[in-house]
C-alpha positions as CSV (number, residue, x, y, z in Angstrom):
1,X,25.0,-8.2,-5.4
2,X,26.0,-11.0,-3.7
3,X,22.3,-12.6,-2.8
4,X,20.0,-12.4,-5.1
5,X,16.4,-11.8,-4.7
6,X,14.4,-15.0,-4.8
7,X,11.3,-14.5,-7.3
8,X,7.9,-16.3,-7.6
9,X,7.8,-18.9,-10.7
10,X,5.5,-18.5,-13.5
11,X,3.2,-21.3,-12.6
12,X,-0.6,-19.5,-12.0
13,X,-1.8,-22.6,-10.5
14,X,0.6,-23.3,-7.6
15,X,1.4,-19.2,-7.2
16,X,-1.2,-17.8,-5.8
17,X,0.1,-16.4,-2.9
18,X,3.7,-16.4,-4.6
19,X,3.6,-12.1,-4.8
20,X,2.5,-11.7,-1.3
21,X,5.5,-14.4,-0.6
22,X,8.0,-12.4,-3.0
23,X,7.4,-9.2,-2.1
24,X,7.8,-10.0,1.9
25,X,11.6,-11.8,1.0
26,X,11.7,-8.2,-1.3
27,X,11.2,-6.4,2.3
28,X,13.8,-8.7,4.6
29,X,16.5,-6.5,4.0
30,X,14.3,-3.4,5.3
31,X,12.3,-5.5,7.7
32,X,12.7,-3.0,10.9
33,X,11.8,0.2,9.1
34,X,8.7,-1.7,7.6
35,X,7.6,-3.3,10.6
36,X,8.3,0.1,12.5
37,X,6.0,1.7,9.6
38,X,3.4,-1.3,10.1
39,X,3.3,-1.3,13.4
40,X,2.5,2.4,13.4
41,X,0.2,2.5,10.4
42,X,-1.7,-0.5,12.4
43,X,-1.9,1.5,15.8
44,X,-3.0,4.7,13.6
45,X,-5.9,2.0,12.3
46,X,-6.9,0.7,15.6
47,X,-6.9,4.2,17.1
48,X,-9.1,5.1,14.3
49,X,-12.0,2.1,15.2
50,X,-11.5,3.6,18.7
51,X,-12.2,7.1,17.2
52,X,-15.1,6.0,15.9
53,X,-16.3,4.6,18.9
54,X,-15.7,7.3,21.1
55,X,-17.9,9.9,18.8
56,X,-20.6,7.0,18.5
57,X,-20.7,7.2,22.9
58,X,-20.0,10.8,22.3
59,X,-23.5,11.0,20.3
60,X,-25.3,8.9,22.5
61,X,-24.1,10.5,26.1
62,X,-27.6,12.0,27.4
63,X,-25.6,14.8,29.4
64,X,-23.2,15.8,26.9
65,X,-19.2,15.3,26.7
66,X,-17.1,15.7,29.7
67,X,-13.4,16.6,29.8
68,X,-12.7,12.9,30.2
69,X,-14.1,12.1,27.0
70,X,-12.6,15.1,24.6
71,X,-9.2,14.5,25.8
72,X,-9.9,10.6,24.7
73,X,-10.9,11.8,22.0
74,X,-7.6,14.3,21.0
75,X,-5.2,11.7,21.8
76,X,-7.2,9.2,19.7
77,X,-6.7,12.0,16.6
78,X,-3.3,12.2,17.4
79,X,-2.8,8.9,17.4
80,X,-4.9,8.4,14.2
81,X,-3.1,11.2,12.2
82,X,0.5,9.9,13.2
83,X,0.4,6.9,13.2
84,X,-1.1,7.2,9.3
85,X,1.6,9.8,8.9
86,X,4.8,7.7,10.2
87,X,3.3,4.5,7.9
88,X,3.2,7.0,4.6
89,X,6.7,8.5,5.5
90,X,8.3,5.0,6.1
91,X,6.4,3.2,3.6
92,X,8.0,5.8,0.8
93,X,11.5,5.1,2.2
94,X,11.2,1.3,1.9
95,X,9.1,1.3,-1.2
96,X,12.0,3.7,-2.9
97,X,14.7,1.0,-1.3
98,X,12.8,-2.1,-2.6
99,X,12.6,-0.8,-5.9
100,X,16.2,0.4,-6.2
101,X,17.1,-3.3,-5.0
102,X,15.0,-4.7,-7.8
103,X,16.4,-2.9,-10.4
104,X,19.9,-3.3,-9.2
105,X,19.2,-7.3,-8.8
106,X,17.7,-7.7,-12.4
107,X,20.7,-5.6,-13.8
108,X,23.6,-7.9,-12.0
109,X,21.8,-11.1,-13.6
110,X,21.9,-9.2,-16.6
111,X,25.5,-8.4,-16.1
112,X,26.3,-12.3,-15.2
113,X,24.3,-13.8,-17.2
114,X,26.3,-15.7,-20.3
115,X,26.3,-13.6,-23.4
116,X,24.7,-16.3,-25.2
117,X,21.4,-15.7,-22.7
118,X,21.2,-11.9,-23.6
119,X,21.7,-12.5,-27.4
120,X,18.7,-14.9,-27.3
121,X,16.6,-12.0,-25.7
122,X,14.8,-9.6,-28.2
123,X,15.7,-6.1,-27.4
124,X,12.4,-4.8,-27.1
125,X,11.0,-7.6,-24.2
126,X,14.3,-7.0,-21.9
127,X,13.8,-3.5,-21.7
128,X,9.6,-3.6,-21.8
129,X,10.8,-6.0,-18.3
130,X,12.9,-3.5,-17.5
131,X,10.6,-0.9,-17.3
132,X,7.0,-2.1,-17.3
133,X,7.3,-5.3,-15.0
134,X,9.7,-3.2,-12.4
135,X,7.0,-0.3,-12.4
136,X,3.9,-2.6,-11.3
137,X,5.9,-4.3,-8.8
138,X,6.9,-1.0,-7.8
139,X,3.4,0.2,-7.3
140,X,2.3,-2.3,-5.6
141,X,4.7,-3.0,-3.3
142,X,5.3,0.9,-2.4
143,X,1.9,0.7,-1.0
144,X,2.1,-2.7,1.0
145,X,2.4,-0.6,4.1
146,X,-0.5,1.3,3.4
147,X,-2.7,-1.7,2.5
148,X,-1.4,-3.2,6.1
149,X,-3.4,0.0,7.9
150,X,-6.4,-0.6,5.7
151,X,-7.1,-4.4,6.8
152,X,-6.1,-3.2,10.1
153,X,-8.7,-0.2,10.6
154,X,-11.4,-2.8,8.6
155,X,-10.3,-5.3,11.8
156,X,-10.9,-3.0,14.6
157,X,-13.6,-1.6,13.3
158,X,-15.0,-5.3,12.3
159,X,-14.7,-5.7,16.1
160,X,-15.9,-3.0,17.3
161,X,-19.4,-4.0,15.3
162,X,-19.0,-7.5,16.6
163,X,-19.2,-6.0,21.0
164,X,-22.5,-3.9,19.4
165,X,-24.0,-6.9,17.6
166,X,-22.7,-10.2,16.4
167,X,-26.1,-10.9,15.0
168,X,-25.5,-7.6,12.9
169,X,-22.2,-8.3,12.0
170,X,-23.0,-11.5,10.8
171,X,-25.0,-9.8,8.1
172,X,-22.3,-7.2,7.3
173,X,-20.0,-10.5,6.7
174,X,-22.3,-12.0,5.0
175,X,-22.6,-8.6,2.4
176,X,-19.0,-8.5,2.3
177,X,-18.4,-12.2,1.2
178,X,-21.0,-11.5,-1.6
179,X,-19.4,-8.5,-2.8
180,X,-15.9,-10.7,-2.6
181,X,-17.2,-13.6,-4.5
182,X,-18.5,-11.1,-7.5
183,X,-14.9,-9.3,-7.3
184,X,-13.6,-13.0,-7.7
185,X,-14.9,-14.0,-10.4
186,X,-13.9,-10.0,-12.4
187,X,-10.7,-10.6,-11.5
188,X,-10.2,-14.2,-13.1
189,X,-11.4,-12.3,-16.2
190,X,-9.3,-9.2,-15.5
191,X,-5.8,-10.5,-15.3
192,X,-6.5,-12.2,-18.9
193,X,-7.1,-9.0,-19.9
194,X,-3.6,-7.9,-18.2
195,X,-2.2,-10.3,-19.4
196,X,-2.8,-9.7,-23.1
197,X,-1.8,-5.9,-22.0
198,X,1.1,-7.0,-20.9
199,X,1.8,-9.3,-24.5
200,X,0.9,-6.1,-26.5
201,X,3.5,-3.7,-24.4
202,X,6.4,-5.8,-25.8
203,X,4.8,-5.3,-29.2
204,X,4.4,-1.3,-28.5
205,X,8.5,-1.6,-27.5
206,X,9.5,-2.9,-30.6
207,X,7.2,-0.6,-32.5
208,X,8.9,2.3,-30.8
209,X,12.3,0.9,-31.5
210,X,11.5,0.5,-35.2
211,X,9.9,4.6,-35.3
212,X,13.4,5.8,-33.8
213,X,16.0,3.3,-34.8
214,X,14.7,3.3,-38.5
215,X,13.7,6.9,-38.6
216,X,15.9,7.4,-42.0
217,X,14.3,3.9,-44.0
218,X,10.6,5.2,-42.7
219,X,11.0,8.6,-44.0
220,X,11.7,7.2,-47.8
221,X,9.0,3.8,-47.7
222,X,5.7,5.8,-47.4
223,X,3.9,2.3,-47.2
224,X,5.2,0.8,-44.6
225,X,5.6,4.2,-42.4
226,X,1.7,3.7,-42.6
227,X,1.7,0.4,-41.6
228,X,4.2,0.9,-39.0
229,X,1.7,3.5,-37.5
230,X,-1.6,2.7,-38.9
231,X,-1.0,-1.2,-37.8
232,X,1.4,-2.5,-35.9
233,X,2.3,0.6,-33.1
234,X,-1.3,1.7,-33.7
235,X,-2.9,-1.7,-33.3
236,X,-0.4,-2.2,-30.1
237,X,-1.7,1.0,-28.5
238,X,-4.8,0.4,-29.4
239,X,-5.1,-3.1,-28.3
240,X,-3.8,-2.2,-24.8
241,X,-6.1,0.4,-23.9
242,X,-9.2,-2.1,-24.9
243,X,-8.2,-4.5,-22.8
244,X,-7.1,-2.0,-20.0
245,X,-10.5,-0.7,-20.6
246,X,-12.4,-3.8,-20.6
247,X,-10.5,-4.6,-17.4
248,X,-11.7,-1.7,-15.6
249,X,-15.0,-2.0,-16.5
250,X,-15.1,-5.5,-14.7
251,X,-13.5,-4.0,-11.6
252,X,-15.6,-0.8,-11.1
253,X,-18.6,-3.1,-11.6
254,X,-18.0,-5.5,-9.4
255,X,-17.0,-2.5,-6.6
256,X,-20.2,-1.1,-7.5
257,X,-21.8,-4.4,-6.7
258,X,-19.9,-4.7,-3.1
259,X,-20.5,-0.9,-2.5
260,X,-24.6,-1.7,-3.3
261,X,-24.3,-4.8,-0.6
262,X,-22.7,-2.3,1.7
263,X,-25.5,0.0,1.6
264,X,-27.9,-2.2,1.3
265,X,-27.2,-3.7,5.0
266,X,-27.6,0.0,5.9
267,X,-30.7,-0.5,4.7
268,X,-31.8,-3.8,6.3
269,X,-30.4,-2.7,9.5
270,X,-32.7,1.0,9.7
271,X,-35.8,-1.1,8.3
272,X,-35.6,-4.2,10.9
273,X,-34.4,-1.7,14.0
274,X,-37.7,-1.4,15.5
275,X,-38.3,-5.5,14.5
276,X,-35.0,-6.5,16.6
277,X,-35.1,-4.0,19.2
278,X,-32.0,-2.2,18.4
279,X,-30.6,-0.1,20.7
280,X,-29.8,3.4,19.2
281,X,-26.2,3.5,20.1
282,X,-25.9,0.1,18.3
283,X,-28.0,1.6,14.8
284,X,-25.9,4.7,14.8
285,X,-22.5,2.7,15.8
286,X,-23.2,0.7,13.2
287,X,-24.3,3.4,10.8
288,X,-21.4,5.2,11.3
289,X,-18.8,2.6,11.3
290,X,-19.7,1.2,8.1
291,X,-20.1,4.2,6.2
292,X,-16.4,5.0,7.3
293,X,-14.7,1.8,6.5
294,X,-15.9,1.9,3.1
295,X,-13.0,3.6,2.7
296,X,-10.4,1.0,3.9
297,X,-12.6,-1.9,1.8
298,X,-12.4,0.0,-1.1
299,X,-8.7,0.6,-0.9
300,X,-8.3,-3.1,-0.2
301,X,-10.3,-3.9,-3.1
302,X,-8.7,-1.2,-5.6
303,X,-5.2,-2.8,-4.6
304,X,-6.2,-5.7,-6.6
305,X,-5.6,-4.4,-10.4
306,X,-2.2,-3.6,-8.8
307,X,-1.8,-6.8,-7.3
308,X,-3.3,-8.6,-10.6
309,X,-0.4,-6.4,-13.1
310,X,2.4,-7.0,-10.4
311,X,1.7,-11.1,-10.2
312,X,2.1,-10.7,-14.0
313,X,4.9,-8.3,-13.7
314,X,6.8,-11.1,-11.3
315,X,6.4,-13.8,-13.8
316,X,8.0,-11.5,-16.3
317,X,10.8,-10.8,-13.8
318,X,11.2,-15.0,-12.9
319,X,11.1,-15.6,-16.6
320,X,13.8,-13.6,-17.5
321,X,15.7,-14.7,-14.5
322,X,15.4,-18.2,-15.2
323,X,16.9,-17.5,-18.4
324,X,20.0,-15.3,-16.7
325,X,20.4,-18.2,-14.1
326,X,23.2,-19.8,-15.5
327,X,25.6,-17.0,-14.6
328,X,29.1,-17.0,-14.8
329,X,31.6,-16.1,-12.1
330,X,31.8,-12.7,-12.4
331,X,32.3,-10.0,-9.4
332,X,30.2,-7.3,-9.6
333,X,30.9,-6.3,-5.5
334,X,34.4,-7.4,-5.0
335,X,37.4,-6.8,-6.8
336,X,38.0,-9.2,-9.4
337,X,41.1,-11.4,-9.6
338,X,44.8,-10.1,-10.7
339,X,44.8,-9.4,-14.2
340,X,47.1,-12.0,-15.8
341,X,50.0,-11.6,-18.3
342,X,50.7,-12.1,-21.1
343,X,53.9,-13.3,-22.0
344,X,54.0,-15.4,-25.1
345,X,50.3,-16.3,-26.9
346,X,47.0,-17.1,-26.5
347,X,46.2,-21.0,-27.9
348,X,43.1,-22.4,-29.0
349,X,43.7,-26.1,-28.5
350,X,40.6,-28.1,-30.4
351,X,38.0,-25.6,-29.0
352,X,34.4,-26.3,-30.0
353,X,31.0,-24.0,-29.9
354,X,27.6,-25.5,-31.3
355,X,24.8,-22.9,-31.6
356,X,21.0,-24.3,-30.9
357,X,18.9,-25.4,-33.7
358,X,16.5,-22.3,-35.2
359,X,13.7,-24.9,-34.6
360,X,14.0,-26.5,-31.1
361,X,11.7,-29.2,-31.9
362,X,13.8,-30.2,-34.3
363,X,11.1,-30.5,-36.8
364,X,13.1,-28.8,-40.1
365,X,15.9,-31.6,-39.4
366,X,18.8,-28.5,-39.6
367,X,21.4,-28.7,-36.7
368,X,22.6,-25.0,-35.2
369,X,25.7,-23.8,-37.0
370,X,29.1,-24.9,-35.2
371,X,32.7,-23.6,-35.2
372,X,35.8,-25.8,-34.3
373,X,37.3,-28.1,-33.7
374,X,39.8,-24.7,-34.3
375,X,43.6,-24.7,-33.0
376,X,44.9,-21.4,-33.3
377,X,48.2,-19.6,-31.6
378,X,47.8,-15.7,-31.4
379,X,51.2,-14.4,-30.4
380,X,52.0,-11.1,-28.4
381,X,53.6,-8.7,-31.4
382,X,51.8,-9.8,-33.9
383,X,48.9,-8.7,-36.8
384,X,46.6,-11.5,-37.3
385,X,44.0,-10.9,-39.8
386,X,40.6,-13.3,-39.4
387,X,38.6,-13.4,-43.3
388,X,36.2,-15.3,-44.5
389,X,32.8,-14.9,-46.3
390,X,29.5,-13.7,-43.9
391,X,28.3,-17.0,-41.9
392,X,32.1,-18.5,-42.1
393,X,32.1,-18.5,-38.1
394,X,34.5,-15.3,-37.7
395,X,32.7,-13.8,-35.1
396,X,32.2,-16.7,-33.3
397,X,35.6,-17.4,-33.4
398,X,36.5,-14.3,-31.7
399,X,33.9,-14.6,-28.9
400,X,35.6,-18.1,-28.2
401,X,38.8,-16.5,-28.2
402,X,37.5,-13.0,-25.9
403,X,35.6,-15.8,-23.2
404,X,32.7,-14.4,-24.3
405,X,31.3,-17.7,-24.8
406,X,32.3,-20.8,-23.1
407,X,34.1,-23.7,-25.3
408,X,31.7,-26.4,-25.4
409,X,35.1,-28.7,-26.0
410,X,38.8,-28.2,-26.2
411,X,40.6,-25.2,-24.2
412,X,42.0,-22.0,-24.1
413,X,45.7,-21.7,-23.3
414,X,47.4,-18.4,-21.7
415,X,51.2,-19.2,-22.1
416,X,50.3,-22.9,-22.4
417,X,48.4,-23.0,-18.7
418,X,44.7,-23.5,-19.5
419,X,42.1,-20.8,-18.7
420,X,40.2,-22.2,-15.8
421,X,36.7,-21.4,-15.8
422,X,36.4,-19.5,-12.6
423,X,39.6,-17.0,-13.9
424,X,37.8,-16.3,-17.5
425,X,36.6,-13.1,-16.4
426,X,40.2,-12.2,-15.3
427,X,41.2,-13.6,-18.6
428,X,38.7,-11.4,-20.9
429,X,40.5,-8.5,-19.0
430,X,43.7,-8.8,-21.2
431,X,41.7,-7.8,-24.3
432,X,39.9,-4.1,-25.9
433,X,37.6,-4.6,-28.4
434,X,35.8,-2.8,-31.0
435,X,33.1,-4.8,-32.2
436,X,31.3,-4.3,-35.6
437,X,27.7,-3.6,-33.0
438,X,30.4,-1.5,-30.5
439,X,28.3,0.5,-28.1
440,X,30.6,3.5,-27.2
441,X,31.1,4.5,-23.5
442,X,31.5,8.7,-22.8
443,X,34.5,7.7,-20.0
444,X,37.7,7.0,-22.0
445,X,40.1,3.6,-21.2
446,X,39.6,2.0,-18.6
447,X,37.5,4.7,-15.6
448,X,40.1,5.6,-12.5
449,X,43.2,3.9,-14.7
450,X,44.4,7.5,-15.7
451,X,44.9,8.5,-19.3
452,X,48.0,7.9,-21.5
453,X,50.3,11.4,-22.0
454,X,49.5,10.5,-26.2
455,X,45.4,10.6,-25.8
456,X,45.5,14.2,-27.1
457,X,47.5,13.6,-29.9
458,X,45.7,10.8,-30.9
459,X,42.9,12.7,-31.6
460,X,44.7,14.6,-33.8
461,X,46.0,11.9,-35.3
462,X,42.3,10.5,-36.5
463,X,41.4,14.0,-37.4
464,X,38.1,14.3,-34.8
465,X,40.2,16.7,-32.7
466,X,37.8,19.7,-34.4
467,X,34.8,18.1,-33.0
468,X,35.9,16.6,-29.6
469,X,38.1,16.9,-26.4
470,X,38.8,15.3,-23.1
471,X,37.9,16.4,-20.2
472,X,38.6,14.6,-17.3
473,X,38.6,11.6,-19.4
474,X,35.5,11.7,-20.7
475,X,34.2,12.4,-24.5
476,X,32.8,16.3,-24.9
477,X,30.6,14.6,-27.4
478,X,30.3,11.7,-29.0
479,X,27.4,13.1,-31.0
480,X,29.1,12.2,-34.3
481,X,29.1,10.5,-37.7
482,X,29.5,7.0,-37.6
483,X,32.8,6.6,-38.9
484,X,33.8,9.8,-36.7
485,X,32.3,7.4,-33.5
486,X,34.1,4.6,-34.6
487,X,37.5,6.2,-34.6
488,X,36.3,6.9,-30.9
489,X,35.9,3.7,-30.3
490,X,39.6,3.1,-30.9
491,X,41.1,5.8,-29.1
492,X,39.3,3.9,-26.5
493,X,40.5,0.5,-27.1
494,X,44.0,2.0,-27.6
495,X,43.7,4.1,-24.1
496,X,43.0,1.1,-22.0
497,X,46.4,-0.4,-22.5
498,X,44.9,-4.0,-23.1
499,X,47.7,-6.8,-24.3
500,X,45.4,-7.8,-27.1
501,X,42.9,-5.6,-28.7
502,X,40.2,-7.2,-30.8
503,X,39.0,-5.1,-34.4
504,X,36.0,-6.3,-36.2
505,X,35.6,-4.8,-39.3
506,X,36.6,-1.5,-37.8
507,X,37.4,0.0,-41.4
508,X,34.5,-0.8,-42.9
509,X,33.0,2.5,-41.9
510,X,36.1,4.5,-43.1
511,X,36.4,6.5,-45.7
512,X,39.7,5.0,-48.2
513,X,41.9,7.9,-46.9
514,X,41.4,6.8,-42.9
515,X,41.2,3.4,-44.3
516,X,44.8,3.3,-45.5
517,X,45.7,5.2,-42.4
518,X,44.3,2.3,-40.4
519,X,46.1,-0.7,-41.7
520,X,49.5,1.3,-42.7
521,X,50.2,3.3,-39.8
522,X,47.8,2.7,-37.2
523,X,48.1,-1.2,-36.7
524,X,51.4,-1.2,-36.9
525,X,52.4,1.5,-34.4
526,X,50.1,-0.5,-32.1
527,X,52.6,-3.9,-33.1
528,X,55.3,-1.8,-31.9
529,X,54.3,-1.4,-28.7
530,X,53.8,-5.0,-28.3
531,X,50.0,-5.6,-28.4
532,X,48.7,-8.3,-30.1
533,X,46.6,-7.3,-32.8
534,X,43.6,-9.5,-34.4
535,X,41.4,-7.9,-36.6
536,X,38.5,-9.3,-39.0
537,X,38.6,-7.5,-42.2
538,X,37.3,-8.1,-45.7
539,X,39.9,-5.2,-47.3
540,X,42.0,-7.8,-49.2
541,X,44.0,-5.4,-50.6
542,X,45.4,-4.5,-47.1
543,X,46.5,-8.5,-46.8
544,X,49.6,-7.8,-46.6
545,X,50.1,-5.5,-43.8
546,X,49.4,-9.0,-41.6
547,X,51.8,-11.3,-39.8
548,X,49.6,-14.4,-40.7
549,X,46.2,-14.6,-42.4
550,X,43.2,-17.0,-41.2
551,X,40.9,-18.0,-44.1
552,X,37.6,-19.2,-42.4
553,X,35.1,-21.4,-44.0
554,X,31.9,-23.3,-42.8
555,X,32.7,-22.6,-39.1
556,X,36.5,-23.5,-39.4
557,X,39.8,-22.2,-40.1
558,X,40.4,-23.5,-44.1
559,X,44.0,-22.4,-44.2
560,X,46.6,-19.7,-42.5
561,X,49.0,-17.9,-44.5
562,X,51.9,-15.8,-43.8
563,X,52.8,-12.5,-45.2
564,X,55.6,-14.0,-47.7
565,X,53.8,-17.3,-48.4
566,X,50.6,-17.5,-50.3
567,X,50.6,-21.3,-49.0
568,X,49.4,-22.2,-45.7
569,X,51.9,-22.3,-42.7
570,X,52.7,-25.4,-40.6
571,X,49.9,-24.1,-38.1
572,X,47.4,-24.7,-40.2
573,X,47.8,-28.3,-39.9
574,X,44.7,-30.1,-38.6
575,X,42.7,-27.4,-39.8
576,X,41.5,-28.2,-42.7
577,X,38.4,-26.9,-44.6
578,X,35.4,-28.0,-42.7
């Protein structure tokens, strides 16, 4: 999506109105449907006022109704019934719209957004966003339409009370600005409660993440199964529906209070008839009219828990936006730019990347770990092998060299001609990966590119033929073992015919007889068809099979060896242990 939808900032202060501003810049793109549905919705509203005027004459015509006055009052019904009718039917339409909009505009930040701005996000709060914040915006705004016809029906029938009696409807206001000044003052201490809600549904996310995801370590700790439930998801639950609860209490008290004021004026009006000299056209107008848009107030008023959870909701939604705003060039309408080639090698000339401090305050005195300054040549036809202890900076090393993140210094070289920054994500398109966290798409290579004639075979070839075919190009399962889904994962690394395909710790869910298979046959078939080949690996034992060797250490490349030299090679020079 090329234009993204503007949301409201998370300032409570100086956004007030910032959901009624959002959600109309939500509606621009389906402005004519929802005005159409408005406009109708509103002439249903004032045709309804109308009705009720027409019965009130109706009752207080001394010689009965006339022809005149019952086809007034069908077309008024007509008007009433389809006008309320077109709003529903259009409001749907736009609501559905709007909300497939939303979603599709959080998900292409989330798609542009640098991969160091999703890493930073827990799990559990994206998707709680995901779901819960796009749900109450969702509700709220699916019913914007209908909220339109309800101040529109209180309006006309507002002013139809006003031609019986201004002095009357004075008093009616009067009720109704009470009744809104108690509703106020619930609602400040609602949306705290909503607020919390919204806290605890992030904690009742990463509860249900920890009951599924670590099914197998709950089902041998009885301890902290019971604290899992007893505490943490149980507490989460728990506290959300007490404050849910103690926020509902606070709303239907406060509508209890407007509805009391509502019939109290009722009240005041039959006792003081006879004092003022009412007319009885004006009692039973009156009478009538309020009783019936009691209905439209209260709809106004039950709108605002909705309103309350989507102003929270939109917050969510800026926050997370704000923190996807840095985006990168990436298409997600148009094509993309030509793939480039790759001729000769991909250089890392002095390229740098610092990670934030755990402590942004700085307090604990501990920079964030850095890689580089690393220079680094992989060639096209080779097996390079990346080792190192856990923390050395392999991983990092290889999102430098996939684009994945940005070098903070130095630069990336593609045949010696610098990777600009608007062509990375053409560049990232010369590589397959398999990353130790791969998540394994059903669709095989790369979707419309075709399949090579070998796909079958190589599923005999890493023995998972038993368990799974392809059909049009997809996976017939991938309901498998983990080592069985990470052989998967290669086929579908290998299908997509990259230049360079990327293997972290691939083996390391192998059993020894796939593992020999891998580094023996497997790597070096791929070498022979010209791909570049740069896997992290801990099986020392297997050293041998690659061209060169980088030992990593402390975030930079310590020394590079070569298959016949146990000393480091000429490119390692510069690079020494950091």
């Amino acid at each position: 999506m090329n234009d993204s939808i503007p949301l409201p900032g998370g300032d409570p202060a100086r956004d007030r109105f910032a959901l009624l501003r959002a959600a109309l810049r939500l509606l621009r793109p389906f402005w004519p449907a929802t005005l159409a549905a408005t406009l109708l919705g509103a002439a249903g509203g004032l045709a309804t006022a109308a009705l009720l005027a027409q019965v009130n004459r109706g009752l207080q015509a001394a010689d009965g109704v006339g022809a005149g006055f019952l086809l007034a009052f069908a077309g008024l019904c007509g008007l009433s019934v389809l006008g309320k009718a077109a709003a529903g039917v259009g409001n749907s339409l736009v609501g559905q719209k709007l909300v497939a909009a939303l979603r599709k505009d959080i998900a292409a930040r989330i798609l542009r957004a640098p991969i160091a701005a999703i890493e930073r996000q827990r799990t559990h709060r994206l998707v709680a966003s995901l779901v819960n914040d796009v749900e109450a915006v969702s509700i709220f705004t699916f019913n914007v339409s209908g909220y339109a016809v309800a101040l529109t029906v209180t309006l006309g029938c507002f002013g139809y009370l006003l031609a019986l009696s201004p002095a009357l409807l004075l008093l009616v206001l009067l009720a109704v600005a009470a009744g809104m000044l108690v509703t106020h003052h619930a609602r400040r201490a609602w949306m705290v409660d909503y607020t919390d809600v919204r806290d605890a549904q992030d904690d009742l996310q990463k509860q249900y993440r920890a009951i599924t995801e670590g099914a197998k370590e709950l089902r041998v700790d009885r301890p902290r199964r019971r604290r899992v439930f007893e505490v943490l998801l149980g507490g989460a639950v728990d506290r959300i529906a007490s404050r849910k609860s103690h926020a509902m209490r606070l709303f239907w008290t406060a509508d209890a209070v407007g509805s009391g004021l509502f019939f109290l004026v009722i009240g005041i009006m039959l006792l003081l008839r006879d004092r003022l000299a009412l007319e009885p056209a004006v009692v039973s107008g009156f009478a009538i009219v309020l009783l019936y848009v009691k209905g439209p107030l209260d709809q106004l008023v039950g709108a605002l828990p909705a309103l309350g959870q989507a102003q929270i909701a939109f917050r969510r939604v800026a926050r997370l936006a704000a923190d996807f705003d840095g985006h990168e060039p990436v298409a997600l309408v148009e094509p993309g730019g030509q793939t480039p080639e790759l001729c000769r090698s991909i250089a890392l000339d002095g390229v740098c990347y610092a990670y934030p401090p755990a402590d942004p305050a700085g307090e604990d005195g501990r920079p964030g770990f850095a890689v580089g300054p690393i220079d680094l040549e992989i060639r096209r036809g080779e097996i390079l092998f990346i080792v190192g202890a856990n923390g050395s900076g392999k991983t990092t090393l290889i999102k430098l060299l996939l684009g994945l993140y940005p070098p903070q210094a130095g630069v990336i070289r593609l045949d010696g001609q610098p990777v600009a920054e608007e062509a990375r994500d053409d560049y990232r398109q010369l590589f397959a990966t398999v990353f130790t966290d791969y998540f394994l798409f059903d669709e095989v290579g790369t979707p419309g590119a075709g399949l090579p004639p070998e796909a079958e075979r190589y599923l005999e070839r890493l023995d998972i033929a038993h368990k799974v075919s392809l059909r049009d190009g997809v996976f017939s399962t991938t309901d498998l073992s983990t080592g069985q889904r990470k052989r998967l994962a290669l086929l579908n690394a290998w299908a997509a015919g990259r230049p360079v395909i990327v293997f972290d710790e691939w083996a390391a869910d192998q059993d020894p007889g796939f593992r020999h298979l891998f580094y023996t046959e497997l790597l070096p078939d791929l070498r022979r068809q010209g791909r570049a080949l740069v896997v992290i690996s801990h099986d020392d034992r297997y050293f041998g099979v690659a061209d060169r060797v980088v030992h990593m250490a402390g975030g930079g490349i310590a020394r590079v060896c070569t298959q016949a030299a146990e000393g480091p090679d000429d490119s390692a020079a510069g690079n020494a242990e950091r």
